[in-house]
GUPA-602131 format. One record per residue (C-alpha): residue in one letter; x, y, z. Coordinates in nm, 2 decimals, padded with zeros to 4 digits, always signed. Each point is the difference from the previous one (the first is absolute). Example, Ala and Ser with C-alpha at 12.3 -4.5 7.8 and 13.67 -1.06 7.14 Angstrom:
2
REC   aa        x        y        z
REC    A   +01.23   -00.45   +00.78
REC    S   +00.14   +00.34   -00.07
// end
This chain:
389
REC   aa        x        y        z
REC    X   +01.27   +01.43   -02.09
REC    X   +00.37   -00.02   -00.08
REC    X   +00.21   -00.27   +00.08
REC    X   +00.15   +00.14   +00.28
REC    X   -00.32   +00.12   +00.14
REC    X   -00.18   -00.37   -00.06
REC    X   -00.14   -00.18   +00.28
REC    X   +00.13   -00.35   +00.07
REC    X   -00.23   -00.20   -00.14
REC    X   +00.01   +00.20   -00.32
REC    X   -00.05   -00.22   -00.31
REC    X   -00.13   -00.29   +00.22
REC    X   -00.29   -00.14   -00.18
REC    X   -00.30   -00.14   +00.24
REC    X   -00.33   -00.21   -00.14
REC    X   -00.23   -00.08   +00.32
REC    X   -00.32   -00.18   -00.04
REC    X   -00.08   +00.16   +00.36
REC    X   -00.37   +00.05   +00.22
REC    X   -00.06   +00.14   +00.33
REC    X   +00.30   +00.12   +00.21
REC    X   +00.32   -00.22   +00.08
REC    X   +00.13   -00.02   -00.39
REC    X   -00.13   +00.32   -00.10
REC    X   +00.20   +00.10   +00.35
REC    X   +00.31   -00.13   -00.17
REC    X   +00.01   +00.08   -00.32
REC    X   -00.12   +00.42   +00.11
REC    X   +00.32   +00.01   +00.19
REC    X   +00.19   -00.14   -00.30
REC    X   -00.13   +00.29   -00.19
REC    X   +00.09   +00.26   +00.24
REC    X   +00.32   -00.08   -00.07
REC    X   -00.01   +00.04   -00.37
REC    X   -00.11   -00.40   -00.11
REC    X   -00.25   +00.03   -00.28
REC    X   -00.34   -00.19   +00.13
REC    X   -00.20   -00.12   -00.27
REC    X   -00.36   -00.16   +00.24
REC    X   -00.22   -00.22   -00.18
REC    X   -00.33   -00.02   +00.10
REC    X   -00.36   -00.12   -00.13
REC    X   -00.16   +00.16   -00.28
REC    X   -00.28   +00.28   +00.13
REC    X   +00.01   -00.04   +00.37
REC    X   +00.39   -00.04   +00.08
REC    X   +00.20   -00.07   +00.31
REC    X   -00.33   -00.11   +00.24
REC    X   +00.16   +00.23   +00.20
REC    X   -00.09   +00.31   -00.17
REC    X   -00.35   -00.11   +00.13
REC    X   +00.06   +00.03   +00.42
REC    X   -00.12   +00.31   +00.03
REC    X   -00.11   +00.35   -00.15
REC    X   +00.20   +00.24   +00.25
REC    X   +00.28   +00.13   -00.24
REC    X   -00.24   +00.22   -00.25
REC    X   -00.20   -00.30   -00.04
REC    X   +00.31   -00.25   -00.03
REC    X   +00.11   -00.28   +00.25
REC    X   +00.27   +00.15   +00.28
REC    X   +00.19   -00.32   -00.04
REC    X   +00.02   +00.09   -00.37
REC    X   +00.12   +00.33   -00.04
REC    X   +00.25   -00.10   +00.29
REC    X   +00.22   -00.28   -00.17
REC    X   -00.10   +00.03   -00.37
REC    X   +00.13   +00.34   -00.07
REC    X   +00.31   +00.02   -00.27
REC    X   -00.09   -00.36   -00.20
REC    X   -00.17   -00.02   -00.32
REC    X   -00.25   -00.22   -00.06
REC    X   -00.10   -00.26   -00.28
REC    X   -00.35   -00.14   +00.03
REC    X   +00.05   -00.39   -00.14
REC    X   -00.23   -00.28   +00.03
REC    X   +00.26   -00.27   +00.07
REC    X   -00.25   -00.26   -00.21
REC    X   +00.01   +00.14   -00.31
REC    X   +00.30   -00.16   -00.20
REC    X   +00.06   +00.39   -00.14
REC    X   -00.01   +00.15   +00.35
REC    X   +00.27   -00.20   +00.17
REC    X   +00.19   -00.03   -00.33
REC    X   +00.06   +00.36   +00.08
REC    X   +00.07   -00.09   +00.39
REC    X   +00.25   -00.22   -00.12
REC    X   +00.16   +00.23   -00.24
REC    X   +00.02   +00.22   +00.31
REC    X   +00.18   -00.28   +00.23
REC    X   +00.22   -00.07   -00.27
REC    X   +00.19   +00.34   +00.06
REC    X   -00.08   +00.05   +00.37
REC    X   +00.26   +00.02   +00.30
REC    X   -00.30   -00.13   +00.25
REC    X   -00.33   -00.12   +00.00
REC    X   -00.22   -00.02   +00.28
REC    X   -00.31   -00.18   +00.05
REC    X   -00.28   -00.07   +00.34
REC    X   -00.22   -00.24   -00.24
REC    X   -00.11   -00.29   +00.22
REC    X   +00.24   -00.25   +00.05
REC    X   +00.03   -00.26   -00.35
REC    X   -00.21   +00.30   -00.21
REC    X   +00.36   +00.12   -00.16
REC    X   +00.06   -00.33   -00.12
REC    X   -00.35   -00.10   -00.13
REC    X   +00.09   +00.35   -00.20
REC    X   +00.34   -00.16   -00.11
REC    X   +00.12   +00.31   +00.19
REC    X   +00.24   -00.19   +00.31
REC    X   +00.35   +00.07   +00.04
REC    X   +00.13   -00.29   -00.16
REC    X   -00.16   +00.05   -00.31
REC    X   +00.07   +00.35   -00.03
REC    X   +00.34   +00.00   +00.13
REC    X   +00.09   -00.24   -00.30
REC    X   -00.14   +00.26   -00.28
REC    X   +00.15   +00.27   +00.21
REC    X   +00.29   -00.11   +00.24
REC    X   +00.06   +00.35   +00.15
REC    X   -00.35   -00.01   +00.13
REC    X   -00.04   +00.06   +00.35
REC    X   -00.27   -00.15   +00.12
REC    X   -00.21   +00.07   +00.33
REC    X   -00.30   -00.18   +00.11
REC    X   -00.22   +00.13   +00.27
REC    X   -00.25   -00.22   +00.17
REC    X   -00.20   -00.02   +00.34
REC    X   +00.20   -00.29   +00.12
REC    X   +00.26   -00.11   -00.25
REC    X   -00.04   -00.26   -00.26
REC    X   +00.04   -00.32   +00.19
REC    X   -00.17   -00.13   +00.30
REC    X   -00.35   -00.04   +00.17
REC    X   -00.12   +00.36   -00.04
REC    X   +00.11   +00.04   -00.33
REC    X   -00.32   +00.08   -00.17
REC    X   -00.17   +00.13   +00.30
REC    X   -00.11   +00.38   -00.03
REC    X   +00.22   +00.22   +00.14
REC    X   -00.12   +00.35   +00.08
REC    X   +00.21   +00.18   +00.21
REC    X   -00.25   -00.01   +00.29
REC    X   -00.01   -00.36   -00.04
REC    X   +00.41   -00.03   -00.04
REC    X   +00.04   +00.25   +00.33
REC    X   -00.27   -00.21   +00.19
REC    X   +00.24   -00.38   -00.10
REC    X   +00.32   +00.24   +00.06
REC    X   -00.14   +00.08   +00.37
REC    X   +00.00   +00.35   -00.02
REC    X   -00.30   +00.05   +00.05
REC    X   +00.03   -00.21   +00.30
REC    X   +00.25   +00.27   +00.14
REC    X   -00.19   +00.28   -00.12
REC    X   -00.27   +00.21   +00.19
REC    X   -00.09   +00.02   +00.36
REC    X   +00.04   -00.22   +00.28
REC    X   -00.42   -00.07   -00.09
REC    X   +00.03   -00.03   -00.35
REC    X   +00.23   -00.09   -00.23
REC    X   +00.01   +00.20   -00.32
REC    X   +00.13   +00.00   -00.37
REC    X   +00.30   +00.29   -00.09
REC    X   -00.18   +00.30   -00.15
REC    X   +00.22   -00.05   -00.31
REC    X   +00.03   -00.28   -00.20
REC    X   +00.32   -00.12   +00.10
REC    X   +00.05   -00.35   -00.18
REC    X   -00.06   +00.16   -00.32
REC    X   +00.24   +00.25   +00.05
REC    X   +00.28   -00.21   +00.21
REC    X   -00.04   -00.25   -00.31
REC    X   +00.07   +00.31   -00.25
REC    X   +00.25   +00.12   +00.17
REC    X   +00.18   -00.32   +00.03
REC    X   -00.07   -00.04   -00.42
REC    X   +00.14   +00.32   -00.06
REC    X   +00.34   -00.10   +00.22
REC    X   +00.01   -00.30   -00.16
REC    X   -00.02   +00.14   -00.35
REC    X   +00.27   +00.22   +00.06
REC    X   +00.20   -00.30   +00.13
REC    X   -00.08   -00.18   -00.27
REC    X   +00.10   +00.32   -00.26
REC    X   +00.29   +00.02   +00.23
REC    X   +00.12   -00.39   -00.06
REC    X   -00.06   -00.01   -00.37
REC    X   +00.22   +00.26   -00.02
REC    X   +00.28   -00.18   +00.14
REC    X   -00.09   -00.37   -00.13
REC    X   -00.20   +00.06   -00.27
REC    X   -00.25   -00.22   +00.14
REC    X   -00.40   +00.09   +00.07
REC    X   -00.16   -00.08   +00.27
REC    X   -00.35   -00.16   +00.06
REC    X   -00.17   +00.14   +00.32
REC    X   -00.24   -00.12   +00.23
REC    X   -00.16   +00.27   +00.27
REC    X   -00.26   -00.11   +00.20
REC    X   -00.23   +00.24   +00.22
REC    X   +00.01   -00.25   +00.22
REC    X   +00.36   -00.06   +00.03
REC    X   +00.06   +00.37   +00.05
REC    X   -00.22   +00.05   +00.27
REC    X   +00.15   -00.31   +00.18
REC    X   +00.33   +00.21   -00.01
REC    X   -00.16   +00.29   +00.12
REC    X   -00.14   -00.17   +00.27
REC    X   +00.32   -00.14   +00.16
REC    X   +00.02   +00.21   +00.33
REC    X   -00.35   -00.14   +00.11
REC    X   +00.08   -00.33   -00.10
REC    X   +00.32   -00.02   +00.18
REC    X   -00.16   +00.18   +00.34
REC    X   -00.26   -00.29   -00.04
REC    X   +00.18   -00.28   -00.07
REC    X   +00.29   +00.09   +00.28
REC    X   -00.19   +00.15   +00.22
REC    X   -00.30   -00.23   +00.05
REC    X   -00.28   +00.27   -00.15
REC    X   -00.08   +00.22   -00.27
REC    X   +00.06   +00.35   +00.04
REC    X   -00.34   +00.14   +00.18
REC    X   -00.17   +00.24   -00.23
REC    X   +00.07   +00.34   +00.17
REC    X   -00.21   +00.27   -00.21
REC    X   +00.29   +00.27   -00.07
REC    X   +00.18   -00.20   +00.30
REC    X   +00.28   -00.23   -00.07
REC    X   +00.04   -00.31   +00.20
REC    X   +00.35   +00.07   +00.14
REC    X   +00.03   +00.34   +00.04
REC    X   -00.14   +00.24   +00.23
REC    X   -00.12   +00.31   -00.02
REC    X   -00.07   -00.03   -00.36
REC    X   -00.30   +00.06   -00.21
REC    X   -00.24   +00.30   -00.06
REC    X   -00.07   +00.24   +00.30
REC    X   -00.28   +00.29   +00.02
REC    X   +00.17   +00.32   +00.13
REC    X   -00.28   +00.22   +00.20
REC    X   -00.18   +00.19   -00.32
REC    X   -00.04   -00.33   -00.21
REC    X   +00.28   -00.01   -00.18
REC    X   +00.18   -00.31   +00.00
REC    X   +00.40   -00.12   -00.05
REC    X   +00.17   -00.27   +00.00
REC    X   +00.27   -00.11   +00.27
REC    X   +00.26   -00.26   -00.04
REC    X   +00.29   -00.01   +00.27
REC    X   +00.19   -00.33   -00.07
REC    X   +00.30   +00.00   +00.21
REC    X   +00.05   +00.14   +00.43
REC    X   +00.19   +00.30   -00.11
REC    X   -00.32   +00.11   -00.15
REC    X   -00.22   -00.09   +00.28
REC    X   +00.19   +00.18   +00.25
REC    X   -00.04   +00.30   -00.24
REC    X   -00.32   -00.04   -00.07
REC    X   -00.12   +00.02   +00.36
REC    X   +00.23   +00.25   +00.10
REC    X   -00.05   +00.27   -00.33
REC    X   -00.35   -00.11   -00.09
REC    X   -00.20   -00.13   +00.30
REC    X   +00.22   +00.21   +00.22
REC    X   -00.02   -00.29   +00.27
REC    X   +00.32   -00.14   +00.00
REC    X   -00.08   -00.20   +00.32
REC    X   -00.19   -00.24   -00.28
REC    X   +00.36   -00.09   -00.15
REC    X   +00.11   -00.18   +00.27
REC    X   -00.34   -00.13   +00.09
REC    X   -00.01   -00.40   +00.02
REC    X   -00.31   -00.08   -00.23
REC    X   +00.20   +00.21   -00.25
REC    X   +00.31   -00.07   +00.03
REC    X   +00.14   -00.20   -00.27
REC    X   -00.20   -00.07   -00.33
REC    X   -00.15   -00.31   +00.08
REC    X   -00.14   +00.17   +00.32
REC    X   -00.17   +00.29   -00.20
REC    X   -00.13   -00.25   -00.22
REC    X   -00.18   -00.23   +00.31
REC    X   -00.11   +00.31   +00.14
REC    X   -00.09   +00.16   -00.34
REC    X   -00.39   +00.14   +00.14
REC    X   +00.15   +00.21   +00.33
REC    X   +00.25   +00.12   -00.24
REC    X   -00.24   +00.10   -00.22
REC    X   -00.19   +00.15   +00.27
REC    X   +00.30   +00.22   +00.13
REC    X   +00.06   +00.10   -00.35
REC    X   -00.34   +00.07   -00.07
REC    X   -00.02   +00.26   +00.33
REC    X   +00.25   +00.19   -00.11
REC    X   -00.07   +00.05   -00.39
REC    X   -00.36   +00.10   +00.08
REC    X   +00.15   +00.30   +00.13
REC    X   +00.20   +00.08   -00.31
REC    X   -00.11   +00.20   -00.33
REC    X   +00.20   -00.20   -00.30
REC    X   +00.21   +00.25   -00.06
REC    X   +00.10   +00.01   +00.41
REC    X   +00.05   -00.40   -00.04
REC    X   +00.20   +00.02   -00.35
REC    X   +00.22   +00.29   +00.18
REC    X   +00.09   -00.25   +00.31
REC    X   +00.06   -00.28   -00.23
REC    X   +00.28   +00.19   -00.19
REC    X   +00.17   +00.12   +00.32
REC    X   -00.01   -00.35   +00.09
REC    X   +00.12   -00.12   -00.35
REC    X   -00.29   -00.29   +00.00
REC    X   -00.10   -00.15   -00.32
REC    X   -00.37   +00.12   -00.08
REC    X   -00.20   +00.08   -00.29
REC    X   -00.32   +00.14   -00.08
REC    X   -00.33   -00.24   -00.08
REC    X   -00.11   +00.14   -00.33
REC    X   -00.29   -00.11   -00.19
REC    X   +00.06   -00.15   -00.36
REC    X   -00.13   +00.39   -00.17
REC    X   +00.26   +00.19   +00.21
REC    X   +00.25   -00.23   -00.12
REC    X   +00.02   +00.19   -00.39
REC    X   +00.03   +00.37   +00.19
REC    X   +00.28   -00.17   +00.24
REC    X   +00.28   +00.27   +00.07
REC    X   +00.27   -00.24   -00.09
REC    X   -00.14   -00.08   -00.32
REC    X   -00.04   +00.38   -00.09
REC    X   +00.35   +00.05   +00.16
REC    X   +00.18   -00.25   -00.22
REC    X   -00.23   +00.09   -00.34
REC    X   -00.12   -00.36   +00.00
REC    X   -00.33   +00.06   -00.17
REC    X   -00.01   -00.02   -00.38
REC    X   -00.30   +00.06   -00.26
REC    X   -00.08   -00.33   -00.22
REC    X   -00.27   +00.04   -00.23
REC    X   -00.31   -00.27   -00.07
REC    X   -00.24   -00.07   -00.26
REC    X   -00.27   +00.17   +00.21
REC    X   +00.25   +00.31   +00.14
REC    X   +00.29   +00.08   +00.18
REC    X   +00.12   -00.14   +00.35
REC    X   +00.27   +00.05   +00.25
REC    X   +00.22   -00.30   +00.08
REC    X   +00.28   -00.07   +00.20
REC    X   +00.37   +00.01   -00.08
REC    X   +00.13   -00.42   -00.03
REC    X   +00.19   -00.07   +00.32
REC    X   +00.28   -00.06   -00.26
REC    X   +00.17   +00.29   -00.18
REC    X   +00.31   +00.13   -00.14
REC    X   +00.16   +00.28   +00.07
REC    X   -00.06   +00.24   -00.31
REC    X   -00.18   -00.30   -00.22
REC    X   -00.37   +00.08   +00.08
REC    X   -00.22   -00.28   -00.01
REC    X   -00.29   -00.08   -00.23
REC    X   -00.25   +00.13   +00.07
REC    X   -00.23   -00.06   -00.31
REC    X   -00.38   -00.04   -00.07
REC    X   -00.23   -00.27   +00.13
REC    X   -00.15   -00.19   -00.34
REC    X   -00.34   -00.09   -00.09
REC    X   -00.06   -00.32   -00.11
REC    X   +00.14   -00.05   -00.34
REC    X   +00.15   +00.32   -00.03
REC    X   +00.30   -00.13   -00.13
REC    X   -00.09   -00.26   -00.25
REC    X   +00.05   +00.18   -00.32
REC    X   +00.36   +00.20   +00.07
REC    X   +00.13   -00.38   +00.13
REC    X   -00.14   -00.21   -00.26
REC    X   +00.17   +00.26   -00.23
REC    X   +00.35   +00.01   +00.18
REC    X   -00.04   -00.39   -00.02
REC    X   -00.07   -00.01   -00.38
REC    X   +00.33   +00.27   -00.06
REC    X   +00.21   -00.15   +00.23
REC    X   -00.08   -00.35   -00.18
REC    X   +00.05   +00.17   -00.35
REC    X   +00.34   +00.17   +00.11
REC    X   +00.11   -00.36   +00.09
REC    X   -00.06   -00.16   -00.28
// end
């Protein structure tokens, strides 16, 4: 890639002693944008990881998704030759990232500190369950654990039972918020010179993530109810069947909208005006006759009749797709978002990053077997020493 064509992180140099999903989260989107991820993992079985499942071609979904354009160098970081070569590696890295359990990094002689002195343009990012101080600093932290201390899954589910988010949404809020942070850190060196030493928590970032609820409970007296598809201050919102199964979702937020919605779409515009519905809060306390009223009319209505009504009435909607008509959705063919990546056990499609450059396509490179890299790194190591010296 020519100079003018490279992508931002170009030339950026990233060792990441990384399992599961929020580091490898981080450091993935660092490679999109051109970083060079070097993962270390355990010699013969990897990243645990590669273990969750058999679905992809008989490799873990959660794999193939965030480990695809790194190399990898299997090193057993107890052997004095092993993480001689893992610190010959930090010594000329931009970033390393690590989600050892907290105090494992400096049992290993591997904490920011000590690194940072052999190597003071070493940015450094740490990412634990809850941080490295305090009472639940060694306590395990998978992200159903972290979302159920968090109180999502409190707010999650149906009025009847609460449930966990269908993704993992610690690990990745605690990724995402290592790979901003990186970049900030990057970012700062540039200017100061300085590198920074960071310190992401799952727990911490699912906190943030939870500030609405926690503000609507501790102002307003309760949690948020759980509310299904509902949501606990608005009305009509959620997932409604249209008469041949189908179902779409409905979210009318303001009155301008409600007026519309009953004039264009319910064609009753009587209901606008109608004191139980009045006003938000009204729709809200009265949320099963509206439901009821809605329900009436939409049983009478084909999808297509429904979607057609909801346009004319310029009412936010969308369809509810399962997760395998998600790959063949039209706006993803529209917009060419679908890529070919290859793995050690065949070829995949994958998803354009969420962030791209106009005419700097991203990486979009190979998912590695354990190992795969040990020899061409341990060789660039040993040349790059030699030209040195």
């Amino acid at each position: 890639m020519t100079a003018s064509h490279a992508l931002p992180l170009d030339g950026v140099l990233v060792v990441s002693c990384e399992q599961a999903v929020a580091a490898p989260m981080a450091t993935r989107q660092l490679a999109d944008l051109g970083a060079r991820v070097i993962k270390v993992e355990r010699p013969g079985t990897g990243d645990f990881a590669r273990a969750y499942d058999e679905t992809v071609y008989g490799q873990s979904s959660h794999f193939v998704w965030l480990n695809r354009s790194k190399e990898s160098i299997a090193l057993d970081l107890k052997d004095d030759d092993d993480k001689s070569v893992l610190l010959q590696l930090l010594s000329r890295a931009d970033v390393f990232v690590q989600n050892f359990a907290p105090g494992a990094v400096e049992r290993l002689g591997l904490g920011a500190a000590a690194l940072q002195k052999r190597n003071p343009r070493l940015i450094t990012c740490s990412i634990s369950g809850y941080g490295t101080t305090g009472p639940y600093r060694d306590a395990k932290a998978y992200d159903l654990l972290i979302q159920a201390e968090a109180g999502l899954v409190s707010v999650t589910g149906s009025p009847d039972q609460p449930a966990k988010s269908g993704i993992p949404a610690a690990d990745i809020g605690a990724g995402m918020y290592a790979f901003s942070g990186i970049l900030t850190a990057l970012y700062d060196r540039e200017k100061t010179g300085r590198a920074a030493a960071l310190d992401i928590s799952l727990f911490d970032s699912l906190v943030e993530w939870m500030g609405y609820p926690m503000y609507y409970a501790e102002y307003g007296g309760h949690a948020p109810a759980r509310a299904g598809t509902s949501h606990a201050a608005i009305a009509p919102y959620g997932a409604f069947a249209a008469g041949d199964g189908a179902e779409v979702v409905l979210s009318v937020q303001n009155e301008r909208e409600w007026a519309s919605f009953c004039t264009l779409v319910l064609r009753q515009p009587q209901l606008a005006d109608d004191p139980r519905f009045a006003t938000g809060s009204a729709r809200v306390a009265n949320r099963k006759a509206l439901q009821d009223d809605i329900d009436a009319v939409l049983a009478t209505l084909s999808v297509g009749e429904l979607e057609a009504r909801l346009r004319a009435g310029n009412i936010a909607h969308s369809r509810m797709r399962s997760v395998t008509e998600v790959m063949d959705h039209p706006q993803l063919r529209a917009r060419d978002r679908l890529r070919s990546v290859q793995t050690p056990r065949g070829t995949i499609s994958a998803v354009l990053p969420a962030i791209t450059f106009p005419d700097r396509p991203p990486r979009m490179d190979p998912v590695p077997a354990v190992g795969e890299h040990n020899e061409p790194i341990i060789t660039w190591l040993r040349d790059t020493q030699e030209s040195s010296s």
